[in-house]
DOTOR-194792 format. One record per atom (N, C-alpha, C): residue number from 0; residue in one letter; atom name; x, y negated, z. Coordinates in steps of 0.1 Angstrom, whole numbers, plus 5000, padded with zeros to 4 digits. Example, Ala and Ser with C-alpha at 12.3 -4.5 7.8 and 13.67 -1.06 7.14 Angstrom:
BEGIN
{k=0&r=A&a=N&u=5132&v=5057&w=5078}
{k=0&r=A&a=CA&u=5123&v=5045&w=5078}
{k=0&r=A&a=C&u=5132&v=5033&w=5078}
{k=1&r=S&a=N&u=5128&v=5022&w=5071}
{k=1&r=S&a=CA&u=5137&v=5011&w=5071}
{k=1&r=S&a=C&u=5129&v=5000&w=5079}
This chain:
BEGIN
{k=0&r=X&a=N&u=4809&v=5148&w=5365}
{k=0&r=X&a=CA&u=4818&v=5148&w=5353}
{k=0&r=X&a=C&u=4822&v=5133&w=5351}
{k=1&r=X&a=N&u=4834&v=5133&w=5350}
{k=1&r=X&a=CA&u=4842&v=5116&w=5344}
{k=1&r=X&a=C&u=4846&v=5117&w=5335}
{k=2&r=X&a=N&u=4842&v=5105&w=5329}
{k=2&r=X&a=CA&u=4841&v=5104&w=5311}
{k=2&r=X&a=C&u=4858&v=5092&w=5311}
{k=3&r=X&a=N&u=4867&v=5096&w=5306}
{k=3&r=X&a=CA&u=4876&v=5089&w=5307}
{k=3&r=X&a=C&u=4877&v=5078&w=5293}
{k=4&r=X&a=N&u=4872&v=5064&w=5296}
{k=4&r=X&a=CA&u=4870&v=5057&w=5285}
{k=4&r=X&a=C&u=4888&v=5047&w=5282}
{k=5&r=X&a=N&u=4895&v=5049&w=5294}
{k=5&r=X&a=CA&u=4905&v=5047&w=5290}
{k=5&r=X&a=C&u=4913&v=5056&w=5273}
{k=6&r=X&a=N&u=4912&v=5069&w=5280}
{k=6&r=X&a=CA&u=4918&v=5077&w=5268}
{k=6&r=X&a=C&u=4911&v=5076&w=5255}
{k=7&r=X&a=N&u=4901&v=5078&w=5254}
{k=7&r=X&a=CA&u=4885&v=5076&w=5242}
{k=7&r=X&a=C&u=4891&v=5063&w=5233}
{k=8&r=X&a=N&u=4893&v=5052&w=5244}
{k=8&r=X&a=CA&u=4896&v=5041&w=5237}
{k=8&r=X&a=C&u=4914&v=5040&w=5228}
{k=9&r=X&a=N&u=4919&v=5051&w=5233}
{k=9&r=X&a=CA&u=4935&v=5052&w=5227}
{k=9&r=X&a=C&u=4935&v=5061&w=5223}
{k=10&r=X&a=N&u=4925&v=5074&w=5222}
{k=10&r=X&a=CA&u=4924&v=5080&w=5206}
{k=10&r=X&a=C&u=4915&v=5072&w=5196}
{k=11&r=X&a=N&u=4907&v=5065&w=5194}
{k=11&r=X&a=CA&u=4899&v=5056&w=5185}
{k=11&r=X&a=C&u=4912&v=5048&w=5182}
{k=12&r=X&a=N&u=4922&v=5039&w=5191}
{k=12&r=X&a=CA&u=4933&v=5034&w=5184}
{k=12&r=X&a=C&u=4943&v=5043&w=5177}
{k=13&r=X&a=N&u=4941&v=5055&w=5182}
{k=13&r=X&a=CA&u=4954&v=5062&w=5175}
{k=13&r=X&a=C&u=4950&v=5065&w=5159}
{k=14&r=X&a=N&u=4931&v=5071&w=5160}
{k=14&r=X&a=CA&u=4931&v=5074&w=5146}
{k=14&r=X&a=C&u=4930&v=5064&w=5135}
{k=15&r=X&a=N&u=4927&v=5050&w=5139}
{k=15&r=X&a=CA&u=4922&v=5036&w=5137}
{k=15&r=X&a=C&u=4936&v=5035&w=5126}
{k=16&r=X&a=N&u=4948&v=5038&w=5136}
{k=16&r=X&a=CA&u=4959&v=5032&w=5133}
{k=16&r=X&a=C&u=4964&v=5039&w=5119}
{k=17&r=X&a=N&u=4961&v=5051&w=5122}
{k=17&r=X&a=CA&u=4963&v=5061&w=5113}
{k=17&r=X&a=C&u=4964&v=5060&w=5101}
{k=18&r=X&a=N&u=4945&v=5058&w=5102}
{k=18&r=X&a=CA&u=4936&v=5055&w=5087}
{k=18&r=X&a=C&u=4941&v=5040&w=5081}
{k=19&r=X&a=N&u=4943&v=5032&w=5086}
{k=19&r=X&a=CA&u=4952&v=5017&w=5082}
{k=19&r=X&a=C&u=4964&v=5022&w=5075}
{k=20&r=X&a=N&u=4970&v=5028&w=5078}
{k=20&r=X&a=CA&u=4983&v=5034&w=5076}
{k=20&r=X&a=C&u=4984&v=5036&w=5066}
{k=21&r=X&a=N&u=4977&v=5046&w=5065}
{k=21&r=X&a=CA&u=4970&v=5053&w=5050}
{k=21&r=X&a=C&u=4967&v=5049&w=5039}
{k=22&r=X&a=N&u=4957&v=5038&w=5044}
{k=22&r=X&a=CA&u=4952&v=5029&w=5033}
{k=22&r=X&a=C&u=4965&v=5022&w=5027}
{k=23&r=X&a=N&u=4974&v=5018&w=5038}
{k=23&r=X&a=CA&u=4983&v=5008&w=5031}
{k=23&r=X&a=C&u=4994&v=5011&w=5024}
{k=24&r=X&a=N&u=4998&v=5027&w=5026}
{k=24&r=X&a=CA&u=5005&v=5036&w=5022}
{k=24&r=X&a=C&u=5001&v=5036&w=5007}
{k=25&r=X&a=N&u=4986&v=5039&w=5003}
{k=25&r=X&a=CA&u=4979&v=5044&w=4994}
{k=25&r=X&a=C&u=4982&v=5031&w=4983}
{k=26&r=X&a=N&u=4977&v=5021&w=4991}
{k=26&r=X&a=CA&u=4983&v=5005&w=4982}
{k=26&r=X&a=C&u=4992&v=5001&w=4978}
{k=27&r=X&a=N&u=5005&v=5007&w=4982}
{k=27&r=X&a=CA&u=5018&v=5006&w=4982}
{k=27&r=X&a=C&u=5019&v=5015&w=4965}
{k=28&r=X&a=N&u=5014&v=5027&w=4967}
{k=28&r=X&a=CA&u=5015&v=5036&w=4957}
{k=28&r=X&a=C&u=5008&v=5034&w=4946}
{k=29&r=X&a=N&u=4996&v=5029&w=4949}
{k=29&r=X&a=CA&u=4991&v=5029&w=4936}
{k=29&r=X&a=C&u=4996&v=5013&w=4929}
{k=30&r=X&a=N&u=4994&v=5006&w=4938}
{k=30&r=X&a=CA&u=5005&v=4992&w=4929}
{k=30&r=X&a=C&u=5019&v=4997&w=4919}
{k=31&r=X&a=N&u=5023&v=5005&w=4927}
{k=31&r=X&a=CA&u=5040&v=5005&w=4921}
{k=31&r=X&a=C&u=5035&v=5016&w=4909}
{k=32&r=X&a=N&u=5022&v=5025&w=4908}
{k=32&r=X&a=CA&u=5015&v=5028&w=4898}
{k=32&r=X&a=C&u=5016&v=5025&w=4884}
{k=33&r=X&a=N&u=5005&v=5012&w=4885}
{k=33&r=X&a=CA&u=5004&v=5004&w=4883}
{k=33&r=X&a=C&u=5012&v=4993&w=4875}
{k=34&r=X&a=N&u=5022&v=4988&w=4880}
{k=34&r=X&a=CA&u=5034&v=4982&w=4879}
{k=34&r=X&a=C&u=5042&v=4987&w=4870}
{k=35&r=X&a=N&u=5043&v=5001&w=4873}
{k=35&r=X&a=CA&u=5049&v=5014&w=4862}
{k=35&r=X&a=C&u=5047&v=5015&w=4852}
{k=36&r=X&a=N&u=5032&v=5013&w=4850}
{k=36&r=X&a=CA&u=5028&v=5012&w=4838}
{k=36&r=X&a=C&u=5032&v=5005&w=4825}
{k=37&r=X&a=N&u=5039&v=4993&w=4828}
{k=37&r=X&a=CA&u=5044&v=4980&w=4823}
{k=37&r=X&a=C&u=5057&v=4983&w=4819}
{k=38&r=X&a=N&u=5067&v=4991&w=4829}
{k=38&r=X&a=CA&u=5077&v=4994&w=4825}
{k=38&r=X&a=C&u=5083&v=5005&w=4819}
{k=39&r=X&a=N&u=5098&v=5005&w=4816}
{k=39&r=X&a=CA&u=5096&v=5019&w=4807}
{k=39&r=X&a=C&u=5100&v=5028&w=4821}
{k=40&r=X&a=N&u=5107&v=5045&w=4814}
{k=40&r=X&a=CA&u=5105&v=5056&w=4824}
{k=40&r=X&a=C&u=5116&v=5051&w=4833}
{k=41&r=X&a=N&u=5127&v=5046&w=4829}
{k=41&r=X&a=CA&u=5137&v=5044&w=4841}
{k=41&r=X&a=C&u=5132&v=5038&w=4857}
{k=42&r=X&a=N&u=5127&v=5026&w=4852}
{k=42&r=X&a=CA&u=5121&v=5017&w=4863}
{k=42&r=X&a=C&u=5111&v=5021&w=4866}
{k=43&r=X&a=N&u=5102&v=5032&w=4861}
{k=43&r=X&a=CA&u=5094&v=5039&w=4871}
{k=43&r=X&a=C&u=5098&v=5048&w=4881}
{k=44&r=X&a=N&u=5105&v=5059&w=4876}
{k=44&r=X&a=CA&u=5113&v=5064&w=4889}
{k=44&r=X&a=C&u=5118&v=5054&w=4898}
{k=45&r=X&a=N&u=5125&v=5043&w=4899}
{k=45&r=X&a=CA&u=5127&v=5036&w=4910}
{k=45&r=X&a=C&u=5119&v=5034&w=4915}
{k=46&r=X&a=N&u=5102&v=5024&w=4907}
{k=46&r=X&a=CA&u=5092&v=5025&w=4915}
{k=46&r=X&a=C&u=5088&v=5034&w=4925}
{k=47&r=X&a=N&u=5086&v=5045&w=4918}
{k=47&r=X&a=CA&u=5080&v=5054&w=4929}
{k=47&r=X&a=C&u=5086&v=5061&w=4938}
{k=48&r=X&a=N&u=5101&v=5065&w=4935}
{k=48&r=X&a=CA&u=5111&v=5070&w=4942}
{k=48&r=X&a=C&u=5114&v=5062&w=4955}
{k=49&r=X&a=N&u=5109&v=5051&w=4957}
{k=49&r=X&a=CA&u=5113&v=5039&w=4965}
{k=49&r=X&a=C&u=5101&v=5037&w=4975}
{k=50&r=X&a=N&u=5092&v=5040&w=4970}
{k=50&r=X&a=CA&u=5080&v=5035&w=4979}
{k=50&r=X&a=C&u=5083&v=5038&w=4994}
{k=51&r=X&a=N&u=5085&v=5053&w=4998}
{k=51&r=X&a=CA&u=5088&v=5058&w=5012}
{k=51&r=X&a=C&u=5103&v=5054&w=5019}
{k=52&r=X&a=N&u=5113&v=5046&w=5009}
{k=52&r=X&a=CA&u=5122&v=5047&w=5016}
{k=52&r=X&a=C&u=5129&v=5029&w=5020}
{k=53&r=X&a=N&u=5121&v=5022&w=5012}
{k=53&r=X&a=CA&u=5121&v=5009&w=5008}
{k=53&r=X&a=C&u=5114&v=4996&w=5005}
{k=54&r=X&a=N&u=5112&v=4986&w=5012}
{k=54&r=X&a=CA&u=5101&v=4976&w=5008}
{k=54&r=X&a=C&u=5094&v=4972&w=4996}
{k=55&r=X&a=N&u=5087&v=4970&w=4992}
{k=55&r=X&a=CA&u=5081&v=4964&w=4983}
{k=55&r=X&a=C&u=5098&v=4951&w=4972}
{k=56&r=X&a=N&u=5095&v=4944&w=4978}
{k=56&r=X&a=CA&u=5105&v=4935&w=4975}
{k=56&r=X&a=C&u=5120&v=4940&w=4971}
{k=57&r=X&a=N&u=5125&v=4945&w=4978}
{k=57&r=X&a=CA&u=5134&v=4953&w=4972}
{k=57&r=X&a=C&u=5134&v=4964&w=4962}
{k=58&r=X&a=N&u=5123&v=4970&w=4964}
{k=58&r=X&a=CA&u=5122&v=4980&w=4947}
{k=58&r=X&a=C&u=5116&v=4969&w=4935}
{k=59&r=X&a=N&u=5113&v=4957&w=4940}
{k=59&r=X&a=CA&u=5112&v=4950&w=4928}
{k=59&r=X&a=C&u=5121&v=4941&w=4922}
{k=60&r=X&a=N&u=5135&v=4939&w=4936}
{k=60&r=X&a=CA&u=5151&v=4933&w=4932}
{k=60&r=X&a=C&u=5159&v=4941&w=4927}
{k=61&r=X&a=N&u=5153&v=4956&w=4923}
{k=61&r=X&a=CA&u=5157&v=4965&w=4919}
{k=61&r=X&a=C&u=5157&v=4969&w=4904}
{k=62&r=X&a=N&u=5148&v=4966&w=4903}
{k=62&r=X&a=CA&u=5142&v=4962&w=4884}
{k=62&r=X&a=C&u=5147&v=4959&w=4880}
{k=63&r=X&a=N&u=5153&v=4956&w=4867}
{k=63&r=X&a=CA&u=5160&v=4946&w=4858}
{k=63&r=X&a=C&u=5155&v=4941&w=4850}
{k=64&r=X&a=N&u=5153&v=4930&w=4850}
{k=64&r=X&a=CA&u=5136&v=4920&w=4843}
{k=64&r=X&a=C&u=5145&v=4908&w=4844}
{k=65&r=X&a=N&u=5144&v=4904&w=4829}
{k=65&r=X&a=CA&u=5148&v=4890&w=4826}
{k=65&r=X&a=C&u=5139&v=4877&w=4834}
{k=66&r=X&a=N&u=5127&v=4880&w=4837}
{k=66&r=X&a=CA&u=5118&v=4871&w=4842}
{k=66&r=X&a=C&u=5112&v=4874&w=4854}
{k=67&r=X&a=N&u=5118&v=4868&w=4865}
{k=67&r=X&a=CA&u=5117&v=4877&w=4881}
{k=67&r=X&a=C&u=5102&v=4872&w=4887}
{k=68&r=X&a=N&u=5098&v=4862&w=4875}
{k=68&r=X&a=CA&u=5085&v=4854&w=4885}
{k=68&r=X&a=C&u=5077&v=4861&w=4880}
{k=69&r=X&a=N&u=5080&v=4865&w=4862}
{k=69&r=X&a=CA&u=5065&v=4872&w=4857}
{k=69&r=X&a=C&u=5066&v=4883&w=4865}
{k=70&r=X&a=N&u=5074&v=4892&w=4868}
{k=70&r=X&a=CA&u=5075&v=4905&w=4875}
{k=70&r=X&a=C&u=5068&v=4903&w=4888}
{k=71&r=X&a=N&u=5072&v=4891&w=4895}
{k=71&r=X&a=CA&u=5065&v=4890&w=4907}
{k=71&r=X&a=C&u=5045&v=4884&w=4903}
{k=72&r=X&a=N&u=5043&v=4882&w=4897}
{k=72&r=X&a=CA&u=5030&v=4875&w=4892}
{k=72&r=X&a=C&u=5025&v=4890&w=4883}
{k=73&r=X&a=N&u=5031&v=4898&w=4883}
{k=73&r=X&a=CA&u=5026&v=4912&w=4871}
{k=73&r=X&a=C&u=5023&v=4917&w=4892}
{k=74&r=X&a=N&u=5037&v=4919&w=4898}
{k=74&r=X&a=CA&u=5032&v=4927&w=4913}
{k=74&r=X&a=C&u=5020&v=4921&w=4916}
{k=75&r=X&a=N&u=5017&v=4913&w=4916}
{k=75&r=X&a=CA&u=5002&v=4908&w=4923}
{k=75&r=X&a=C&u=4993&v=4908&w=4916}
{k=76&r=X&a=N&u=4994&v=4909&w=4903}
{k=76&r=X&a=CA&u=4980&v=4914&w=4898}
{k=76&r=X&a=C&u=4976&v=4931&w=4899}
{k=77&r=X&a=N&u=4988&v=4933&w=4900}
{k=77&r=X&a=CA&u=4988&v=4949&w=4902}
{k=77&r=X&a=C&u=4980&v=4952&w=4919}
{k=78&r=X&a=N&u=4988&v=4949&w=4928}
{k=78&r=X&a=CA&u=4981&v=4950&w=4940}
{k=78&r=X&a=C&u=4964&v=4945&w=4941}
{k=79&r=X&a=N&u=4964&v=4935&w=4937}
{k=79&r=X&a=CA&u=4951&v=4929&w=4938}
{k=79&r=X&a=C&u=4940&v=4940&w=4930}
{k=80&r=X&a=N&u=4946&v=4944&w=4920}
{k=80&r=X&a=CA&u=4938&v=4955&w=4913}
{k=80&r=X&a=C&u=4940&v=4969&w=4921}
{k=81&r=X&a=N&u=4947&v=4972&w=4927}
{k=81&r=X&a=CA&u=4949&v=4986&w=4931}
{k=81&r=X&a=C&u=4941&v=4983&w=4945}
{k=82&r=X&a=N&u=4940&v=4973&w=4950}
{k=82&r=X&a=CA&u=4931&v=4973&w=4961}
{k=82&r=X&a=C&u=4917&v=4974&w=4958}
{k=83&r=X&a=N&u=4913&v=4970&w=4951}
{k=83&r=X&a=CA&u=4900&v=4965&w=4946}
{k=83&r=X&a=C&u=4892&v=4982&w=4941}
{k=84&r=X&a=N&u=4905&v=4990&w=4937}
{k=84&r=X&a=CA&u=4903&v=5004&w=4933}
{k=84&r=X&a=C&u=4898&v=5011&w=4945}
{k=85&r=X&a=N&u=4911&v=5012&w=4953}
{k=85&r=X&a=CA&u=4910&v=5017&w=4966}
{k=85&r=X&a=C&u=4895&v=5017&w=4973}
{k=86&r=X&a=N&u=4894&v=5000&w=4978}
{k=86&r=X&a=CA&u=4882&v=4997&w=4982}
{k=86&r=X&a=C&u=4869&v=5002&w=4974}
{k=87&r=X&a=N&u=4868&v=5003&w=4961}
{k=87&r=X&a=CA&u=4859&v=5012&w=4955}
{k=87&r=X&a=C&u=4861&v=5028&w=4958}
{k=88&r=X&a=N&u=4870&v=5036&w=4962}
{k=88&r=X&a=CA&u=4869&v=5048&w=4964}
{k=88&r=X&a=C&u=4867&v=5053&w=4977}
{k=89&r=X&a=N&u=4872&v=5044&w=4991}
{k=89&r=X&a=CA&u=4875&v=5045&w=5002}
{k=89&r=X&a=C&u=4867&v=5039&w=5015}
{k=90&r=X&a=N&u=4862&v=5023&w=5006}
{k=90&r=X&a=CA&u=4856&v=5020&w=5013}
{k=90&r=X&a=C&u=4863&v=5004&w=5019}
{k=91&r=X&a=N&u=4858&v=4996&w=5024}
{k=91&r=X&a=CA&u=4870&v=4981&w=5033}
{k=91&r=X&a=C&u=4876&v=4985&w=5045}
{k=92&r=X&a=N&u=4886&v=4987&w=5047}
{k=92&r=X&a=CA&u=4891&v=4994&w=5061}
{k=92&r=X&a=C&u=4893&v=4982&w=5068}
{k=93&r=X&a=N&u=4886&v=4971&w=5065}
{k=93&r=X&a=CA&u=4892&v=4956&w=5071}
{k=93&r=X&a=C&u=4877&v=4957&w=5084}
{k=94&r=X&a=N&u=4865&v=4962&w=5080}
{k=94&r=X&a=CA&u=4857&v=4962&w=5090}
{k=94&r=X&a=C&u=4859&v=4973&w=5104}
{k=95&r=X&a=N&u=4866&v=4978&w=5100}
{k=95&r=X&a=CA&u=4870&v=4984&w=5114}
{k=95&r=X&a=C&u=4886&v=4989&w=5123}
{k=96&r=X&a=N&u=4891&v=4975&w=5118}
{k=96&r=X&a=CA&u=4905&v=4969&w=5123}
{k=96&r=X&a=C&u=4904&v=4969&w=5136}
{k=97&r=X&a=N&u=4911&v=4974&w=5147}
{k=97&r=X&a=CA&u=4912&v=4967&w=5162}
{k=97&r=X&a=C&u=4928&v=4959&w=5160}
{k=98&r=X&a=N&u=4919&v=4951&w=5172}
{k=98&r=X&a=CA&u=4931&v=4940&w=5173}
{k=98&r=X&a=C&u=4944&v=4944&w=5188}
């Protein structure tokens, strides 16, 4: 019997890749959450409406906010919090990253 560690090792990448994916998907979402929160209902539908079809940065050139830096310094406390959530529910998906 041959144990094929080539493949083994490219399904461990494939689901690896996956679960990263996921996580960052999940970060994506819960930030713009988050972020929602702050704003009223119009600019949440953009928020979230946008996550799957558009960057970060651009659903936030998207907003209409007199003060682009506080919005950008509100996004980062939002992320930084939504991770810190995540990683409380999920777990640190940073220890089992391949390179």
């Amino acid at each position: 019997m041959v144990w094929d560690l080539r493949g083994a090792l490219l399904k461990k990448q494939e689901v690896e890749s996956a679960r990263l994916d996921d996580f960052e998907f999940a970060l994506r979402a819960r930030t713009m959450k988050l972020l929602g929160a702050d704003l009223d209902r119009a600019a949440q539908g953009a928020l979230i409406g946008g996550i799957a079809l558009r960057s970060d940065s651009a659903i936030l050139d998207s907003i209409p906010a007199a003060d682009r830096a506080a919005l950008r310094r509100r996004y980062d406390v939002c992320r930084t919090e939504a991770r810190r959530q995540l990683i409380a529910e999920r777990g640190d998906p940073a220890p089992h990253r391949l390179a």
